[in-house]
C-alpha positions as CSV (number, residue, x, y, z in Angstrom):
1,X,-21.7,-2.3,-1.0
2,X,-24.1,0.4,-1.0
3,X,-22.2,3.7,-1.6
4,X,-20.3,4.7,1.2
5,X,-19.5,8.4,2.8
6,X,-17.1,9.4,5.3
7,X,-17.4,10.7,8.9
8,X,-14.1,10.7,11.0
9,X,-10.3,10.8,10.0
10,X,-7.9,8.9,12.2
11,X,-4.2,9.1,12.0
12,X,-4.5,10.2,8.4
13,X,-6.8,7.4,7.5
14,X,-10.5,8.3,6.3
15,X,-12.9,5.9,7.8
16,X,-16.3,6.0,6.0
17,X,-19.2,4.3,6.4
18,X,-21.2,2.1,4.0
19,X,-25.3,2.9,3.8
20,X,-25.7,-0.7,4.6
21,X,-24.3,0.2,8.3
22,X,-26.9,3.0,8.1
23,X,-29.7,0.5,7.4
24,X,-29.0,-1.9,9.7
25,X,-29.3,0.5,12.2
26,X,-32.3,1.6,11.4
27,X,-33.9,-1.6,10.8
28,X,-32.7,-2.7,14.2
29,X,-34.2,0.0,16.2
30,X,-37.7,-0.3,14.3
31,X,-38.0,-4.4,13.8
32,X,-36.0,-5.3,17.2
33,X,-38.5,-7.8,18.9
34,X,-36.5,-7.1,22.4
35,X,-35.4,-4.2,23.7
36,X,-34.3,-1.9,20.8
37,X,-32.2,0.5,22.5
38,X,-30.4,-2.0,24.0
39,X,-29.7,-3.7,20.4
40,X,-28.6,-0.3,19.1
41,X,-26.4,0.5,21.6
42,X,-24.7,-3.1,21.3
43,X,-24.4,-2.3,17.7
44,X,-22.6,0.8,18.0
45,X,-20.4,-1.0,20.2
46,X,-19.8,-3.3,17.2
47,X,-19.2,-0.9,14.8
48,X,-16.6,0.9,17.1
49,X,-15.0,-2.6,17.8
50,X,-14.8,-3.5,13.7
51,X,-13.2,0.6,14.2
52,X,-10.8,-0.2,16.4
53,X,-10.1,-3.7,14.6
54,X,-8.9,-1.7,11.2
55,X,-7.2,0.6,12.6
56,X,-4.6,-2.1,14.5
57,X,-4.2,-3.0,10.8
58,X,-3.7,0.0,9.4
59,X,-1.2,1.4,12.5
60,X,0.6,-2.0,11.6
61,X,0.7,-1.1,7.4
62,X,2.2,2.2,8.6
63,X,4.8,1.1,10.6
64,X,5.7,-0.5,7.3
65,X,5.3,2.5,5.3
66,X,2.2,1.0,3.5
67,X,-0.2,3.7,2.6
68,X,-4.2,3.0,3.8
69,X,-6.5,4.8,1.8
70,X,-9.4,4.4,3.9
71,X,-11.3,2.1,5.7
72,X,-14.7,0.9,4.9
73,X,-17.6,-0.1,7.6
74,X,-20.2,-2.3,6.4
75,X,-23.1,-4.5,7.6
76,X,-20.3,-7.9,7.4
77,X,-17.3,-5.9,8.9
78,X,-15.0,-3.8,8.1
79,X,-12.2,-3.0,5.4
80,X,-8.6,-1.6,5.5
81,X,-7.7,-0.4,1.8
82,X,-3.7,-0.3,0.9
83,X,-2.1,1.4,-1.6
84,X,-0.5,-2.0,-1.9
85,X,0.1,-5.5,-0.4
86,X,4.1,-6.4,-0.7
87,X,4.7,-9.5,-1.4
88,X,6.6,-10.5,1.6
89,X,5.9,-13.0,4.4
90,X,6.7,-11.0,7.3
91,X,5.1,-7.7,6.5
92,X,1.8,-9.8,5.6
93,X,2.0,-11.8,9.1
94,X,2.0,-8.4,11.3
95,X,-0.3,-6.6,9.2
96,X,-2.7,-9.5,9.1
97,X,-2.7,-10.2,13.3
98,X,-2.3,-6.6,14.1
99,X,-6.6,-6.7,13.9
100,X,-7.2,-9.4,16.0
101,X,-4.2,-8.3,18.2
102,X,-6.2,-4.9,18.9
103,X,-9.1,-7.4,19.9
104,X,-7.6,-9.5,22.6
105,X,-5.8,-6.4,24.3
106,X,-9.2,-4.7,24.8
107,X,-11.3,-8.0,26.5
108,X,-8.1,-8.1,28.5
109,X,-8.1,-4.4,29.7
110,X,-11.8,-5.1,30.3
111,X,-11.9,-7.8,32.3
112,X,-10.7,-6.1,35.3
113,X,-14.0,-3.9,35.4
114,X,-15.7,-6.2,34.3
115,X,-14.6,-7.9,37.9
116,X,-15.2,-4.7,39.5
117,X,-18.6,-4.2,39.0
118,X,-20.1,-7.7,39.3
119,X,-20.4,-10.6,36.5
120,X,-23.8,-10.1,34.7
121,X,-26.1,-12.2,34.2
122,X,-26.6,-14.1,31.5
123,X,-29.6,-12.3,30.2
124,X,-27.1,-9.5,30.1
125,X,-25.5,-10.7,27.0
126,X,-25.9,-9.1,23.6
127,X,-28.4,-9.9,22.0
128,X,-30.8,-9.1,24.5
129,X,-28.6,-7.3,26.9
130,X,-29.7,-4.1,28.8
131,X,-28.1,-0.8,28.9
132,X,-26.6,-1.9,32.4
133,X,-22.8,-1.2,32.9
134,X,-21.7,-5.2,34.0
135,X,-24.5,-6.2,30.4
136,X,-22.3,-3.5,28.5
137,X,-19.0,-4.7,29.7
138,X,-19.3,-8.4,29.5
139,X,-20.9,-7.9,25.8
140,X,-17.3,-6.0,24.7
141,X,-15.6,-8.5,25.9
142,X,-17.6,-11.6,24.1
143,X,-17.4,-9.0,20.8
144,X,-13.7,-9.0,21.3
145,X,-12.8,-12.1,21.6
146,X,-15.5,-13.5,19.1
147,X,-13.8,-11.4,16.8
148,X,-10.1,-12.2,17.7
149,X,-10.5,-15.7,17.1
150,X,-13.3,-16.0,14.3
151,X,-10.9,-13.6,11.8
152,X,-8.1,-16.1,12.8
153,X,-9.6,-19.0,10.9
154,X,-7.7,-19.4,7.8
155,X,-10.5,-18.4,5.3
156,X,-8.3,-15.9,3.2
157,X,-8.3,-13.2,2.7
158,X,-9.5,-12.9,5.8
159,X,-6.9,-12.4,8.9
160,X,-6.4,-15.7,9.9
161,X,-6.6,-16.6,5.7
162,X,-3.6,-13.5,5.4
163,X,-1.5,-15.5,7.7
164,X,-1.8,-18.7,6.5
165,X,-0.6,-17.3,3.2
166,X,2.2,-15.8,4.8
167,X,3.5,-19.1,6.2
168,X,3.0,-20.7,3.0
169,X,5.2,-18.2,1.4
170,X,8.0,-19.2,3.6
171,X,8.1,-22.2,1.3
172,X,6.7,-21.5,-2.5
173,X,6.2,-18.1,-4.6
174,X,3.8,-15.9,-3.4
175,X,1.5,-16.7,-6.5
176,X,1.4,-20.3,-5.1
177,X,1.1,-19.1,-1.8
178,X,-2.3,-17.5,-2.2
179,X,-3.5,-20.0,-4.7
180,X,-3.3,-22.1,-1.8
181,X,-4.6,-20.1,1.2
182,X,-7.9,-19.0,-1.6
183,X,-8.5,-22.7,-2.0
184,X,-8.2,-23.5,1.7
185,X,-10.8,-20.1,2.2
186,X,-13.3,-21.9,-0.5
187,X,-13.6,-24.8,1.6
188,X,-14.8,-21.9,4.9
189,X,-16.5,-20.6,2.7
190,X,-18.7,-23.2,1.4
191,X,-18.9,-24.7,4.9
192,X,-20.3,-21.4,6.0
193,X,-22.8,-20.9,3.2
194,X,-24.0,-24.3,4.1
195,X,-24.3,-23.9,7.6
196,X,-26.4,-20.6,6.5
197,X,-28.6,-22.2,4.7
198,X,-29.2,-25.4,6.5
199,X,-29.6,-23.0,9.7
200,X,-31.3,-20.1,8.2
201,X,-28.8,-17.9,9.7
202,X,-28.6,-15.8,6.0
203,X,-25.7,-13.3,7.6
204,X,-23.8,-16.5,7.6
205,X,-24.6,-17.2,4.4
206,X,-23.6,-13.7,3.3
207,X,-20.5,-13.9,5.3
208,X,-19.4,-17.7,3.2
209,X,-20.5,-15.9,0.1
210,X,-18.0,-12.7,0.9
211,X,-15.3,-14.5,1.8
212,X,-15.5,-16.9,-1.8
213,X,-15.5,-14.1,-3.8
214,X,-13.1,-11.4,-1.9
215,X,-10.7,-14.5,-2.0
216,X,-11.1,-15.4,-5.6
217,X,-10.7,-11.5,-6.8
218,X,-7.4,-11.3,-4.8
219,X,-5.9,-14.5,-6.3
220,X,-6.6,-13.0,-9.5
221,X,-5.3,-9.5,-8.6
222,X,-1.9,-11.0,-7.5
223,X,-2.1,-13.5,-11.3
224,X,-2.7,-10.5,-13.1
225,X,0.5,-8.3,-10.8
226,X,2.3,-11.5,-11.8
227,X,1.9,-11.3,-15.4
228,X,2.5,-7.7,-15.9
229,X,5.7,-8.2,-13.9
230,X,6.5,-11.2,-16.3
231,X,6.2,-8.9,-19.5
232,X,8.1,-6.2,-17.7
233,X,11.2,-8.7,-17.7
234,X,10.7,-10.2,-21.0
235,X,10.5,-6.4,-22.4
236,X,13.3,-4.3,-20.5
237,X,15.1,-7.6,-19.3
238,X,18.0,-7.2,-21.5
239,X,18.4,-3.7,-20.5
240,X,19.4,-3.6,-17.2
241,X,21.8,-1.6,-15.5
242,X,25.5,-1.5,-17.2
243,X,28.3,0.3,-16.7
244,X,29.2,3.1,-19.0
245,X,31.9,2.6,-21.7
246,X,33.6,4.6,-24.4
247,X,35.6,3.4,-26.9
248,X,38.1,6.3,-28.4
249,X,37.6,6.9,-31.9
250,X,41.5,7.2,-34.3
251,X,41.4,10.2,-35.9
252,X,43.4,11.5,-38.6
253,X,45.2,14.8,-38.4
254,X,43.9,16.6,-41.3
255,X,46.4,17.8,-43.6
256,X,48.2,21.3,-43.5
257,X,46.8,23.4,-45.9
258,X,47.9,26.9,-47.2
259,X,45.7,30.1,-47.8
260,X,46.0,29.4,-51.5
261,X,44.3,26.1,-51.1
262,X,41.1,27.5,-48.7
263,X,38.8,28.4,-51.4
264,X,37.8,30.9,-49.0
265,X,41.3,32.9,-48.8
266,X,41.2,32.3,-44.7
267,X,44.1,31.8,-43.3
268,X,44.6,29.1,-40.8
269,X,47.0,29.6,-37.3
270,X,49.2,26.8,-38.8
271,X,49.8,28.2,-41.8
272,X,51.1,31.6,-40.0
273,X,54.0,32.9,-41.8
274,X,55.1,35.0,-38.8
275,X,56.2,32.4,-36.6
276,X,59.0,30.9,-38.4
277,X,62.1,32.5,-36.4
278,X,60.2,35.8,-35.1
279,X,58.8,35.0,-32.1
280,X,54.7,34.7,-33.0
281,X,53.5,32.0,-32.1
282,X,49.7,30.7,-32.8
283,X,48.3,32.0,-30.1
284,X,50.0,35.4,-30.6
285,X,48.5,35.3,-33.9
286,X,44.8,35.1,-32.6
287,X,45.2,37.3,-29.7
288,X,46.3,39.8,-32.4
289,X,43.2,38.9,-34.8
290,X,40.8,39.6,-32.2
291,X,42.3,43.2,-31.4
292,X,40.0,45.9,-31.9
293,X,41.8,48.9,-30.7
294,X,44.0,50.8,-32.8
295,X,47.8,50.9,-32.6
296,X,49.8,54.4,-32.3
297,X,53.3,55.3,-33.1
298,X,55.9,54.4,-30.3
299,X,57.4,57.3,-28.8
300,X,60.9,58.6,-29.9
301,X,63.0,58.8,-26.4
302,X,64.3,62.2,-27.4
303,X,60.8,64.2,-27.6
């Protein structure tokens, strides 16, 4: 990507745009051999669609407490970054549909005005469509579906890729998983690049080229996840969680000792001479010790 800058944020998600987004439009409007306001106004209806397409996803990755960062628009699509991808079948599946979902509901709430206001023709149809209200409706409903079912083919890590994963999961570690969904997206992806080429269609080409290497980085982000977990357990693995013990410790009483034999000359509450047969105990002793008063003469009854 090009450098990218942000201009809206939607449910707590920043969605920026790449400069490549910026130069498409532009080139558009000044190359366009047709009618160029009708090719940037069927662009802008792209770019909101791809919109509207990350944020099913990132509506879904909330539900599941996922954090998105932000989403990125660029000249191929569009791009949903999470905090993180748990490794679990099920949150994958929803996350991963939740675009395409977004897709199908709008050409199905369009239809009906569609209906209303008359099919359009067919030269009505994006590319070359004009700024009429039936051209305009028909063309978000071809966007919507074209992009419903093209990000359900299972060229990961694209939707339809995401989901394949996911059922693969059911059955193998998720490492295995997506070393098997990237290698089923290599095969799209080369397919694509040829068709590209062979066609001269070089957003094709761009698009096969994309999808190889966003599918190979990913594979090696969840190997390298994989290994740091792996050292984690071989590390801390015998330290896990254990219950608390203490084993008491025999002690010896020490022996009784008199003041003579404190080098000191203290004298010890055992060793108090007072309590044999007058009533002083130990703790008498102390309390007496720590008395900083002074003590007067008892009164005589007869005074």
């Amino acid at each position: 990507m090009f450098g990218s800058f942000p201009i809206a944020r939607v449910f707590g998600t920043t969605v920026r745009i790449d400069l490549s987004w910026v130069l498409l439009v532009i080139g558009t409007a000044a190359l366009w051999p047709g009618d160029p306001l009708a090719a940037v106004i069927n662009l802008l209806l792209l770019f909101t669609l791809v919109t509207l397409h990350e944020l099913g996803h990132t509506l879904a990755a909330r539900y599941f407490k996922i954090e998105v960062l932000d989403i990125t628009l660029w000249f191929l699509g569009g791009m949903a970054r999470m905090r993180e991808i748990p490794e679990n079948p099920k949150v994958e599946a929803v996350v991963a549909l939740a675009g395409p979902a977004v897709n199908f509901l709008l050409a199905a709430l369009a239809l009906p005005f569609l209906l209303a206001s008359g099919i359009a023709n067919m030269s009505d149809l994006a590319p070359n469509a004009t700024a009429t209200l039936a051209g305009l409706l028909a063309n978000f409903i071809l966007i919507n579906l074209f992009m419903g079912a093209s990000n359900l083919l299972p060229a990961f890590p694209m939707d339809g890729g995401r989901v394949f994963r996911a059922l693969c999961g059911l059955f193998t570690d998720w490492l295995n998983a997506t070393r098997i969904a990237a290698g089923v997206g290599k095969l799209f992806a080369a397919g694509l690049i040829v068709l590209g080429f062979v066609s001269r269609q070089w957003s094709i080409a761009a698009v096969g080229l994309f999808v190889w290497l966003a599918g190979s980085r990913e594979l090696w982000a969840v190997r390298m996840r994989r290994m740091q977990q792996q050292m984690r357990e071989q590390t801390f693995g015998g330290l896990g969680e254990r219950a608390a013990t203490f084993t008491p410790v025999e002690t010896e009483e020490p022996p009784q000792r008199g003041a003579e034999d404190d080098p000191s000359g203290a004298r010890r509450p055992s060793d108090n001479p007072l309590a044999q047969g007058r009533g002083l105990d130990d703790e008498a002793v102390r309390r007496l010790e720590r008395f900083r008063g002074s003590i007067r003469k008892p009164r005589d009854p007869q005074d």
